[in-house]
ZADO-1210 file (C-alpha; in nm, 4 decimals, padded with zeros to 6 digits):
<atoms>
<atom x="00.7376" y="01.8634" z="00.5405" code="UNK" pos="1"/>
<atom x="00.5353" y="02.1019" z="00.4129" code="UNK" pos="2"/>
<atom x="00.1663" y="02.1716" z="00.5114" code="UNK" pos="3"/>
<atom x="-00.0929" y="02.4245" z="00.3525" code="UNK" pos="4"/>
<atom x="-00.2511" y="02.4222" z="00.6653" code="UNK" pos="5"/>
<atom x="-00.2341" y="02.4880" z="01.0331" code="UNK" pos="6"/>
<atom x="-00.4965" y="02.2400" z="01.1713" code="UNK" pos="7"/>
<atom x="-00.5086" y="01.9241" z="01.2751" code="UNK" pos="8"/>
<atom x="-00.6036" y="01.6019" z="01.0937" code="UNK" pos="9"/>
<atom x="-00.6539" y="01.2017" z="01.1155" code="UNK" pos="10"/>
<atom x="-00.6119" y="00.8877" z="01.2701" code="UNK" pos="11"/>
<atom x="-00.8610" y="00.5913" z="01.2104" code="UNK" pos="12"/>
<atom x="-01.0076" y="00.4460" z="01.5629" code="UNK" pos="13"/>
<atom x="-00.9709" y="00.0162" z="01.4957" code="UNK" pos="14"/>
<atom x="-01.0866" y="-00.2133" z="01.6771" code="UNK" pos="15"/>
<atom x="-00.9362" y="-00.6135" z="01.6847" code="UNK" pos="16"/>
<atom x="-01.0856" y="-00.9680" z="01.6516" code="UNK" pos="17"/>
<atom x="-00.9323" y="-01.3076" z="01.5716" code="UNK" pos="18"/>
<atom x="-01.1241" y="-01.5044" z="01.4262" code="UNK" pos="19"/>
<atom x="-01.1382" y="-01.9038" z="01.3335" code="UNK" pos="20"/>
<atom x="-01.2554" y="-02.1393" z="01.1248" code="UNK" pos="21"/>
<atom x="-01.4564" y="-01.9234" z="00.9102" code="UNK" pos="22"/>
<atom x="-01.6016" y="-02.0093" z="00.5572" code="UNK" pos="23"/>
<atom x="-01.5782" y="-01.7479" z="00.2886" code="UNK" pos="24"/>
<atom x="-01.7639" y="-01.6869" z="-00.0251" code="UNK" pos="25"/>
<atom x="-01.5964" y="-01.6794" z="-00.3733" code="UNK" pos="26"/>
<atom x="-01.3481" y="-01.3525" z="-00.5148" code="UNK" pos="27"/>
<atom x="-01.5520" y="-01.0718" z="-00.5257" code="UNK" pos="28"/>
<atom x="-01.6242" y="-00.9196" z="-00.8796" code="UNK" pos="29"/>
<atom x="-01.4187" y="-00.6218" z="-00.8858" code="UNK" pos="30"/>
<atom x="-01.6015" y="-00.4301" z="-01.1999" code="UNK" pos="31"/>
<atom x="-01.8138" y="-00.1228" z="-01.0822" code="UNK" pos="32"/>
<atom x="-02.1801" y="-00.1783" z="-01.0364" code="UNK" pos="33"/>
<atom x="-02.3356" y="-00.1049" z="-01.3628" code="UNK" pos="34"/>
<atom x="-02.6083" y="00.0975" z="-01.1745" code="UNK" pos="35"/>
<atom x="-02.3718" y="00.3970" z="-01.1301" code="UNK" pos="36"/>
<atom x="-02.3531" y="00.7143" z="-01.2949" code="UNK" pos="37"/>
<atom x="-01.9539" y="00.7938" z="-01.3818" code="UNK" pos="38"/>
<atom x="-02.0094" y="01.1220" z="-01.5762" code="UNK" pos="39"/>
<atom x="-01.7848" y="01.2036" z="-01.8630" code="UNK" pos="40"/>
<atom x="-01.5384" y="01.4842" z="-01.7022" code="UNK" pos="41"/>
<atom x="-01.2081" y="01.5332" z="-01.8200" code="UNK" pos="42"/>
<atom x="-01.0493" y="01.2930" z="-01.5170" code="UNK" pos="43"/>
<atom x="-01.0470" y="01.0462" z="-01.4015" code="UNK" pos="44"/>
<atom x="-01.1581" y="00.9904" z="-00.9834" code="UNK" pos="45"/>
<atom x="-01.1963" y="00.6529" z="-00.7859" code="UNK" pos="46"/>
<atom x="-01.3555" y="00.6907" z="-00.4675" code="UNK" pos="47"/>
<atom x="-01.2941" y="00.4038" z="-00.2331" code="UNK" pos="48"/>
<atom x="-01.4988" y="00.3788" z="00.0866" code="UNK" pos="49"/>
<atom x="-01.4051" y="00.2809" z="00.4745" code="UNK" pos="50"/>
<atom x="-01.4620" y="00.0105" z="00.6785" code="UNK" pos="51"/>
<atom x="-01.8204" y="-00.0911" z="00.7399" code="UNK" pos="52"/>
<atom x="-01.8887" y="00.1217" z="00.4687" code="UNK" pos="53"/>
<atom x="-02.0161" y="00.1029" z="00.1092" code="UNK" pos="54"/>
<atom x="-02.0027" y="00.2641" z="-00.2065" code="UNK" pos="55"/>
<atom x="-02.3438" y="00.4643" z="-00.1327" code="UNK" pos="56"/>
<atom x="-02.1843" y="00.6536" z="00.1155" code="UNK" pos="57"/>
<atom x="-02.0786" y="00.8743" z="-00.2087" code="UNK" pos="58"/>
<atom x="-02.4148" y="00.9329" z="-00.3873" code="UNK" pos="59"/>
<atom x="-02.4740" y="01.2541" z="-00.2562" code="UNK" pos="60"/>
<atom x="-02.0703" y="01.3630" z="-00.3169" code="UNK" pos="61"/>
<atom x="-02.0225" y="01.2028" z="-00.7087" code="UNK" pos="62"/>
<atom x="-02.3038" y="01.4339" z="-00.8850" code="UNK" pos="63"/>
<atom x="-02.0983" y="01.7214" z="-00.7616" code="UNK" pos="64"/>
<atom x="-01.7858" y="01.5257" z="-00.9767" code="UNK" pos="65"/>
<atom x="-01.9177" y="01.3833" z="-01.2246" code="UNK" pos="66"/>
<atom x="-01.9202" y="01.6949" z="-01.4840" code="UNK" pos="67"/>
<atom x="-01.5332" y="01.7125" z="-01.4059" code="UNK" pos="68"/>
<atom x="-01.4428" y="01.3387" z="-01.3250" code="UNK" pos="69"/>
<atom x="-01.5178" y="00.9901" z="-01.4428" code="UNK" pos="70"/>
<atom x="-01.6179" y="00.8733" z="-01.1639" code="UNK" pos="71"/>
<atom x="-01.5336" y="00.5343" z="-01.0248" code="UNK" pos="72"/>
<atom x="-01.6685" y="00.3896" z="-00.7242" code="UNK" pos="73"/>
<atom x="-01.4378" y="00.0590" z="-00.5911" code="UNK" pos="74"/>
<atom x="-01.6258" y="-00.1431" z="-00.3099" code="UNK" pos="75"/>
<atom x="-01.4478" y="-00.3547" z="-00.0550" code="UNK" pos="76"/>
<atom x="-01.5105" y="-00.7343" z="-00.0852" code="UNK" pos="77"/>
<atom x="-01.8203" y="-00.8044" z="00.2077" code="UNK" pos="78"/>
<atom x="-01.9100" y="-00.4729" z="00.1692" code="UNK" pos="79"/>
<atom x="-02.2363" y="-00.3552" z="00.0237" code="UNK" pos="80"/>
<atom x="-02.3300" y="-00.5668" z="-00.2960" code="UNK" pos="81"/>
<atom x="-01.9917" y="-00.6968" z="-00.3178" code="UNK" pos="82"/>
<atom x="-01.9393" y="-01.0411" z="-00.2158" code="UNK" pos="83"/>
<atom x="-01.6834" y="-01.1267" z="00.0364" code="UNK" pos="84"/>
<atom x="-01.3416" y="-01.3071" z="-00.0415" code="UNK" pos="85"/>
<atom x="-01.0886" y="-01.5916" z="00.0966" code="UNK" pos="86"/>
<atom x="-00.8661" y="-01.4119" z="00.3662" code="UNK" pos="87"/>
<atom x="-00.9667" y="-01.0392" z="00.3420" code="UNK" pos="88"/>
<atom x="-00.6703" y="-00.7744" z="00.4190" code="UNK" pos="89"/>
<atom x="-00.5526" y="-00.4657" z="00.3112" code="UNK" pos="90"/>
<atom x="-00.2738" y="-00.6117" z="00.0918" code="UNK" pos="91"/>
<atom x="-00.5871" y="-00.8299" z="-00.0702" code="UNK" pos="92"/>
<atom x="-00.7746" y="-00.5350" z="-00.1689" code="UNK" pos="93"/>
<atom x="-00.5113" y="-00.3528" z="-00.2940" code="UNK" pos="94"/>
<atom x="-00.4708" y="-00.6183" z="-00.5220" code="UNK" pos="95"/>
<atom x="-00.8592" y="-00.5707" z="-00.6020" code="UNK" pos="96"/>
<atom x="-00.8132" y="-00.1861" z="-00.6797" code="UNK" pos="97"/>
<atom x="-00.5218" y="-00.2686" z="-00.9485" code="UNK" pos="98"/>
<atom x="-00.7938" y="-00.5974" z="-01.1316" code="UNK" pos="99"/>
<atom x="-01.0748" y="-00.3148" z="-01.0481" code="UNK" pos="100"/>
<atom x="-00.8890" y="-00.0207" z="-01.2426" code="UNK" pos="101"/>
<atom x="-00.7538" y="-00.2401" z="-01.4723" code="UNK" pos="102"/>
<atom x="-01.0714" y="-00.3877" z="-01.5791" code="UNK" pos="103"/>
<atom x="-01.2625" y="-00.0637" z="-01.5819" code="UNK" pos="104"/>
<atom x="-01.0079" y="00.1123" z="-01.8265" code="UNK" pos="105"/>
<atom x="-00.9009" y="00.4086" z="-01.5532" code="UNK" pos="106"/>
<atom x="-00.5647" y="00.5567" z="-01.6843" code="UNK" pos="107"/>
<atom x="-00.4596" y="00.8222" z="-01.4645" code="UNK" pos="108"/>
<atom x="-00.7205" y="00.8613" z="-01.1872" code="UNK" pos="109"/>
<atom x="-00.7421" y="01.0680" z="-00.8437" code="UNK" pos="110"/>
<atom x="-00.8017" y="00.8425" z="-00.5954" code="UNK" pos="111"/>
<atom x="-00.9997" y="00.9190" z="-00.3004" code="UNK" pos="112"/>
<atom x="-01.0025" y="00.6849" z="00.0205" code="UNK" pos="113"/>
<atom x="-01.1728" y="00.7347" z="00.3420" code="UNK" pos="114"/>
<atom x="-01.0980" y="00.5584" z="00.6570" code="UNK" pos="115"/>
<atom x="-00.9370" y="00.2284" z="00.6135" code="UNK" pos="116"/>
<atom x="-01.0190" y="00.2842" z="00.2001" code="UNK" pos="117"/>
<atom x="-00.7550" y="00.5835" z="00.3100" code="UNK" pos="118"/>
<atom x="-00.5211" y="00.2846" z="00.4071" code="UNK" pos="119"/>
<atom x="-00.5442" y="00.1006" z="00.0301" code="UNK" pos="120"/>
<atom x="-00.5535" y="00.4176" z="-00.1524" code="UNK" pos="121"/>
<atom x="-00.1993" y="00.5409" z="00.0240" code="UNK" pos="122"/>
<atom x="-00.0819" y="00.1426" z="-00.0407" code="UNK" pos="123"/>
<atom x="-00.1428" y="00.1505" z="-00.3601" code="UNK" pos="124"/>
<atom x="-00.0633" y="00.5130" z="-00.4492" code="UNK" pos="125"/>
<atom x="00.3252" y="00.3725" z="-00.2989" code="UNK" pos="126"/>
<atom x="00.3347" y="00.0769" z="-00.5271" code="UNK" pos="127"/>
<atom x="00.2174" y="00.2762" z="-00.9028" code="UNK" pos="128"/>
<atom x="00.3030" y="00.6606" z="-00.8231" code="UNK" pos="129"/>
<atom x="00.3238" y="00.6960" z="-01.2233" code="UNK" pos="130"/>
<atom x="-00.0497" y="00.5352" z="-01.2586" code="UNK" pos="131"/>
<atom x="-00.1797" y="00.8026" z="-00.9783" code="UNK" pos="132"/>
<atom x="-00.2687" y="01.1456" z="-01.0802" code="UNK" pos="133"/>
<atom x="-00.3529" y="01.3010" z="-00.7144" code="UNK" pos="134"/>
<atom x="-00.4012" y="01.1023" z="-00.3578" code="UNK" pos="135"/>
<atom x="-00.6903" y="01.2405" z="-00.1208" code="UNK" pos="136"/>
<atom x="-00.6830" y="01.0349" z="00.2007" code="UNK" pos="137"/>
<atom x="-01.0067" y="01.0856" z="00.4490" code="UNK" pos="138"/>
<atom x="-00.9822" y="01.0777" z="00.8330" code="UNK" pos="139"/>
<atom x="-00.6500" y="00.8013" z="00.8035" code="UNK" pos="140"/>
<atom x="-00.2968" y="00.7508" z="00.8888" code="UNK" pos="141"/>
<atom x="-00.0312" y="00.5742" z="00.7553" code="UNK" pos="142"/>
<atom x="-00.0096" y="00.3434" z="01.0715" code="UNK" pos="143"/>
<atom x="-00.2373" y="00.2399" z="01.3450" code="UNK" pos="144"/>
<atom x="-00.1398" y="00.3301" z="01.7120" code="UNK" pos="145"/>
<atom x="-00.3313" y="00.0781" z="01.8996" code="UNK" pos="146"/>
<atom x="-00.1356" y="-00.0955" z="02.2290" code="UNK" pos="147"/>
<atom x="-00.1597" y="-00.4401" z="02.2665" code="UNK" pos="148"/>
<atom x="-00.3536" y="-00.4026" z="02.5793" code="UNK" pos="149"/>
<atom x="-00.6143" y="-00.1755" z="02.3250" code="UNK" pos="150"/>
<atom x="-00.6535" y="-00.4661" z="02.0971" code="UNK" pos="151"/>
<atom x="-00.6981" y="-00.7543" z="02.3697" code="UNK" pos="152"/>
<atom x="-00.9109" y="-00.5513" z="02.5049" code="UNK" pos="153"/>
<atom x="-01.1486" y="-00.4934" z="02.1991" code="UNK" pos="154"/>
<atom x="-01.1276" y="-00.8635" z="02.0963" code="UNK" pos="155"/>
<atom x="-01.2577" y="-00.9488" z="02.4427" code="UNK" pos="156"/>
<atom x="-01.5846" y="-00.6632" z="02.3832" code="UNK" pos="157"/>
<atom x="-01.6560" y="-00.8114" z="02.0394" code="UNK" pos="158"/>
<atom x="-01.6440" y="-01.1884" z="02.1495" code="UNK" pos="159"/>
<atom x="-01.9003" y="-01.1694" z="02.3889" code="UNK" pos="160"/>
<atom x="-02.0689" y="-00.8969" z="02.1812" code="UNK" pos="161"/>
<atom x="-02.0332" y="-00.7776" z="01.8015" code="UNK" pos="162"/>
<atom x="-02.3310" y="-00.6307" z="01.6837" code="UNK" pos="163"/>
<atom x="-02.3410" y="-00.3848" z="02.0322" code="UNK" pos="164"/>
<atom x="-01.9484" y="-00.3176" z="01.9721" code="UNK" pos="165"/>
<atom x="-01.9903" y="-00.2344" z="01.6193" code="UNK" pos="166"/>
<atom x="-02.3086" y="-00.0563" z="01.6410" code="UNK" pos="167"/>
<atom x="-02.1520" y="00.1725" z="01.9973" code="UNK" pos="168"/>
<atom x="-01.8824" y="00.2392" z="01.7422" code="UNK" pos="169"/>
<atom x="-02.0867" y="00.3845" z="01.5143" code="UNK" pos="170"/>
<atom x="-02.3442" y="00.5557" z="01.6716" code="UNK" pos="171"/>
<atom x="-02.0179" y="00.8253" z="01.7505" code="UNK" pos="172"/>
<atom x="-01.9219" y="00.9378" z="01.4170" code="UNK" pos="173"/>
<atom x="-02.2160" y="01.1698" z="01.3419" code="UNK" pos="174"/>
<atom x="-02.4735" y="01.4355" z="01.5026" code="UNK" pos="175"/>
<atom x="-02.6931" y="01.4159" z="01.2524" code="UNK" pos="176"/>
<atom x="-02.9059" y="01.1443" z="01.3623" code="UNK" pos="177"/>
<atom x="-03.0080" y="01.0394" z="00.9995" code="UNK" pos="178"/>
<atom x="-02.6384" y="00.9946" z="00.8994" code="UNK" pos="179"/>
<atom x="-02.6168" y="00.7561" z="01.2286" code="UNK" pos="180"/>
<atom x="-02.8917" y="00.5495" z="01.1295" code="UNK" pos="181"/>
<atom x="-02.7433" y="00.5340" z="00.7918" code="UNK" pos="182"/>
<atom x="-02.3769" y="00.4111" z="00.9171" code="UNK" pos="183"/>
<atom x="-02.5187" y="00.2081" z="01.1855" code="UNK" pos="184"/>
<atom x="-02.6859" y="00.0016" z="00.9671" code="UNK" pos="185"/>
<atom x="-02.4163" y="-00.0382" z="00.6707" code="UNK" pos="186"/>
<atom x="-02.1834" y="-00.1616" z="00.9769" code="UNK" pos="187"/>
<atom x="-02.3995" y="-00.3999" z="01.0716" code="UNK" pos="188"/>
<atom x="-02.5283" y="-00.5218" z="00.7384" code="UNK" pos="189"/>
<atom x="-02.1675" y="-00.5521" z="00.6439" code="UNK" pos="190"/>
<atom x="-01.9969" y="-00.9412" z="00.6710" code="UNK" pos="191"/>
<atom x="-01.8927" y="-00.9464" z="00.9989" code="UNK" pos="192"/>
<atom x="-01.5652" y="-01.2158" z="00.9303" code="UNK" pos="193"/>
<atom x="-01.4812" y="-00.9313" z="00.6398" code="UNK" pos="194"/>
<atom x="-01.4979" y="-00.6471" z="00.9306" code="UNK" pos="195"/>
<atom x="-01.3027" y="-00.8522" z="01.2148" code="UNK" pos="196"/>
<atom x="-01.0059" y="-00.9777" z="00.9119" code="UNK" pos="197"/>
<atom x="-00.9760" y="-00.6195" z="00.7679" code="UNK" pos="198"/>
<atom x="-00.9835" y="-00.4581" z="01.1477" code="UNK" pos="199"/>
<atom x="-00.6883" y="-00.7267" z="01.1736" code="UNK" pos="200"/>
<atom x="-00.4910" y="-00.6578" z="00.8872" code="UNK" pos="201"/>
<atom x="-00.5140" y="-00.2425" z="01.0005" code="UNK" pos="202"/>
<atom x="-00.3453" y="-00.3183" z="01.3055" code="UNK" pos="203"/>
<atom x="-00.0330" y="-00.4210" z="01.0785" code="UNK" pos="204"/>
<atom x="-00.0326" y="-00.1564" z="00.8786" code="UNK" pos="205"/>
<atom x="00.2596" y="00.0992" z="00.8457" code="UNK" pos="206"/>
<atom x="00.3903" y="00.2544" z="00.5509" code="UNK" pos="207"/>
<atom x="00.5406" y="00.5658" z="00.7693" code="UNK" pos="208"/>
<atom x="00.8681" y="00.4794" z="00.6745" code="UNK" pos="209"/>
<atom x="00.8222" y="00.4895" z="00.2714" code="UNK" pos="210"/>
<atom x="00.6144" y="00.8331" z="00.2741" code="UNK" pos="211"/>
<atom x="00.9393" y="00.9984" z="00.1813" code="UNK" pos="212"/>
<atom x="00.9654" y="00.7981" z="-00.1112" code="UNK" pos="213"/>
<atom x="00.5923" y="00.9116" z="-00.2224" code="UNK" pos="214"/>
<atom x="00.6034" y="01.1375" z="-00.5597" code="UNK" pos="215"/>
<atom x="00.2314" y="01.2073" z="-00.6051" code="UNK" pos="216"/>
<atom x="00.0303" y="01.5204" z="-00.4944" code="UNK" pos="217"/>
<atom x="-00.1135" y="01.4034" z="-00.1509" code="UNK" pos="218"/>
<atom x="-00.4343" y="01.6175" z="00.0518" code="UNK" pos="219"/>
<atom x="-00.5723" y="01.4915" z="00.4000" code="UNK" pos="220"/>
<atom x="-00.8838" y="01.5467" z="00.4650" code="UNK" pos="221"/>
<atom x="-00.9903" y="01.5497" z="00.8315" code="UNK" pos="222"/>
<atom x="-01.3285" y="01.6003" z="00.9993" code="UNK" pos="223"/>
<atom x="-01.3877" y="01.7830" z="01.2822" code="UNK" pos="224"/>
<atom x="-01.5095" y="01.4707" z="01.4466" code="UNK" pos="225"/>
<atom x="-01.1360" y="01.3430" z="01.4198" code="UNK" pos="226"/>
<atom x="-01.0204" y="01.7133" z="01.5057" code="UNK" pos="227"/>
<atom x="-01.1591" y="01.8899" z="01.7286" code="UNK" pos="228"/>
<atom x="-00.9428" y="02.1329" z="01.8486" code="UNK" pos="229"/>
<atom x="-00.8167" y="02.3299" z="01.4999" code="UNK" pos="230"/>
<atom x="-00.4572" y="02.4843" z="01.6700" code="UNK" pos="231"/>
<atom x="-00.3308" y="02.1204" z="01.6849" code="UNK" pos="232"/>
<atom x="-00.2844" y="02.0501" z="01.2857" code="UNK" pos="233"/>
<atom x="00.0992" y="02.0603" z="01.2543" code="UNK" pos="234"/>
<atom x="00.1434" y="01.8423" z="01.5910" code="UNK" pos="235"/>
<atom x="-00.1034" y="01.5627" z="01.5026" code="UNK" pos="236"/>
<atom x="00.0342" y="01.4875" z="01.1441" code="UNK" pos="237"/>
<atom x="00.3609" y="01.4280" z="01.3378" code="UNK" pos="238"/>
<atom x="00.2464" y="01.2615" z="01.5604" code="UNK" pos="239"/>
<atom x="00.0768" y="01.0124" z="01.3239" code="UNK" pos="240"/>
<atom x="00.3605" y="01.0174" z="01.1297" code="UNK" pos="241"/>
<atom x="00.2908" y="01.2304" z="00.8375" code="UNK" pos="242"/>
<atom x="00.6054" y="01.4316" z="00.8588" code="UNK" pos="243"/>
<atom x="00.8241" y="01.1421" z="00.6672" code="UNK" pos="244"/>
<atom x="00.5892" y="01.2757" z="00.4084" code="UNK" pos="245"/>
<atom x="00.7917" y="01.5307" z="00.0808" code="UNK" pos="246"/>
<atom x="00.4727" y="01.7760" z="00.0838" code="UNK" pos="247"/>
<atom x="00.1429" y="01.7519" z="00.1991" code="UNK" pos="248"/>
<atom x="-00.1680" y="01.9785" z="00.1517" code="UNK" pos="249"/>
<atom x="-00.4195" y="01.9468" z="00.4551" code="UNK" pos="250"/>
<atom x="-00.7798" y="02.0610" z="00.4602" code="UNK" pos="251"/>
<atom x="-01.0104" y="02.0593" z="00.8056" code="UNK" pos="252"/>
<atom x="-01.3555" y="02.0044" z="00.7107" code="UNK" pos="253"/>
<atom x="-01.5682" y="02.1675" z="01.0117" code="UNK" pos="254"/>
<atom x="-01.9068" y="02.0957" z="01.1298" code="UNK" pos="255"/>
<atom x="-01.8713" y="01.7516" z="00.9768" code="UNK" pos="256"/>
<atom x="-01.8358" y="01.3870" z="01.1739" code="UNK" pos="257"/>
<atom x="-01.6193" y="01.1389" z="01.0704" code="UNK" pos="258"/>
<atom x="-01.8663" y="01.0711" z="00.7305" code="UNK" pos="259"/>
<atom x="-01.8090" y="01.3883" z="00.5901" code="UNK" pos="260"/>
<atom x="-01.9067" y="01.3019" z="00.2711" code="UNK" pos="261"/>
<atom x="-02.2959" y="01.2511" z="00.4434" code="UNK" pos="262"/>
<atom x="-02.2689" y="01.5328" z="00.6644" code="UNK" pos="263"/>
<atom x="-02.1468" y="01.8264" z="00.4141" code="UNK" pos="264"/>
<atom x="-02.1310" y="01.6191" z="00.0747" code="UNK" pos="265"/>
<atom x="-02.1495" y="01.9940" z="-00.1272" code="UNK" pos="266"/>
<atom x="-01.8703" y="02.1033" z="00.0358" code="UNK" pos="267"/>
<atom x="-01.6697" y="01.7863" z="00.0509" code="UNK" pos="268"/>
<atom x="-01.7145" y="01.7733" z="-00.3235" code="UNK" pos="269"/>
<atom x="-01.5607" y="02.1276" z="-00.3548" code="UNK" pos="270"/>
<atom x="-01.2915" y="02.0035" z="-00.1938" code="UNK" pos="271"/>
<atom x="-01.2355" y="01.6923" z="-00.3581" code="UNK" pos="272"/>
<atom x="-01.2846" y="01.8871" z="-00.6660" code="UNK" pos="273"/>
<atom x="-01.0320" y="02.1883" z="-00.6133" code="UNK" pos="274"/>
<atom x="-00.7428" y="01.9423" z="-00.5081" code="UNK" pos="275"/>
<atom x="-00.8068" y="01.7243" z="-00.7962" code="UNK" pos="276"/>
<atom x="-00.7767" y="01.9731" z="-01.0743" code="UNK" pos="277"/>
<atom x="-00.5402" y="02.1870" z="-00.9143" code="UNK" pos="278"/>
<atom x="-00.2746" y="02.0335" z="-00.6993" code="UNK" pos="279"/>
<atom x="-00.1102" y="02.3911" z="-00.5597" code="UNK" pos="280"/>
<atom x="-00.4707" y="02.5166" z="-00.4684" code="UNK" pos="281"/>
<atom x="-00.5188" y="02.7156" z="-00.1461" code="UNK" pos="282"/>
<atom x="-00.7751" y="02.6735" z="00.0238" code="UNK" pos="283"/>
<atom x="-00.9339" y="02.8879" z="00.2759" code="UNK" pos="284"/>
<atom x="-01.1122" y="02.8293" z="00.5934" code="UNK" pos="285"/>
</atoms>
């Protein structure tokens, strides 16, 4: 494998429910919000948010892309304004990022995931590598590394309570207190069945073993929330099982939590923008 860098990068922290008897709204629309700005840049980008997330998170990053990129913005279903779905999973909204890209014309795009948006991004990267001009994957691994004893014992802590779970959760990822608030509330506001299936469906996931067969240009991001200690790069993305991977280009992003992209948007921008127009790019710390 070959790495650009010699820091460490990502693993997304899950947490698991099972959950019964629930009633779900209809498919979720998959066409962008007709609110957002896409620009008129040469590329194309899709930018794909985590769980508990939504497609704001990126309003402060997509100015920054927009005179280089079209810009797309792909919501999860029970996210945001999006409308939740029958049986939510990972394998479910991959299938909504093919109808979403489809239906919004994108030919050739970048595609950007964070967290467990990361997760799809990477899925469907593996399933149309000639549809998929670069892959930037945000603070997430190819496979979750939960025990058993990890997941009985977070289904236990969000059965007796959910909203304090969630909101303990999230009240980690940032300093900035503003940028807690902010993620603290979109977790909450978000359908909690959606959250507990798609924290499921991550606990399944593991694509470690097809990485070799992965042809496009591929950049992790991680945070310095994730990565704290910047001498451990090369031993992490083994250990999370990036090193099936042909090539890899990683990028630490420093003073930044795990929402990087509301912490340091200008610079996460120039980094999303560098590795989009120019694969082979260098960056420096």
């Amino acid at each position: 494998m070959r790495s650009n860098f010699l820091r460490p990068t990502l693993v997304v922290a899950c947490f698991c429910l099972i959950l019964a008897g629930t009633v779900w709204a209809q498919e979720a629309d998959t066409s962008a919000p007709a609110h957002l700005p896409r620009g008129q840049g040469e590329f194309e980008m899709v930018l794909i948010h985590g769980l508990g997330g939504n497609d704001t998170i990126w309003d402060e990053v997509a100015p920054y892309l927009m005179g280089t990129f079209n810009v797309f913005r792909f919501e999860l279903a029970g996210h945001g304004q999006t409308q939740p779905i029958k049986n939510p999973s990972i394998a479910a909204e991959v299938k909504r990022l093919e109808q979403f890209i489809a239906d919004n014309g994108v030919e050739y795009p970048t595609i950007v995931g964070h967290g467990l948006g990361g997760m799809i991004a990477l899925q469907y990267a593996l399933a149309h590598p000639a549809d998929v001009h670069r892959l930037i994957v945000m603070d997430a691994a190819p496979h979750q590394l939960i025990s058993a004893a990890e997941k009985s014992h977070v289904a236990d802590l969000l059965m007796t309570d959910y909203d304090r779970f969630v909101a303990s959760r999230y009240l980690q990822m940032s300093d900035n207190a503003a940028v807690t608030d902010e993620v603290v509330d979109m977790a909450l506001r978000t359908d909690s069945a959606t959250f507990i299936s798609l924290l499921l469906s991550s606990f399944d996931f593991d694509v470690t073993e097809r990485l070799d067969t992965l042809s496009v240009p591929l950049l992790i991001i991680g945070s310095e929330y994730m990565f704290p200690d910047p001498d451990l790069s090369r031993k992490v993305l083994v250990d999370l099982g990036w090193d099936n991977t042909r090539s890899l280009t990683f990028k630490r992003i420093e003073h930044a939590g795990y929402y990087m992209m509301l912490d340091r948007p200008v610079y996460t921008a120039s980094v999303l923008l560098a590795f989009g127009v120019t694969p082979d790019y260098e960056f420096q710390d």
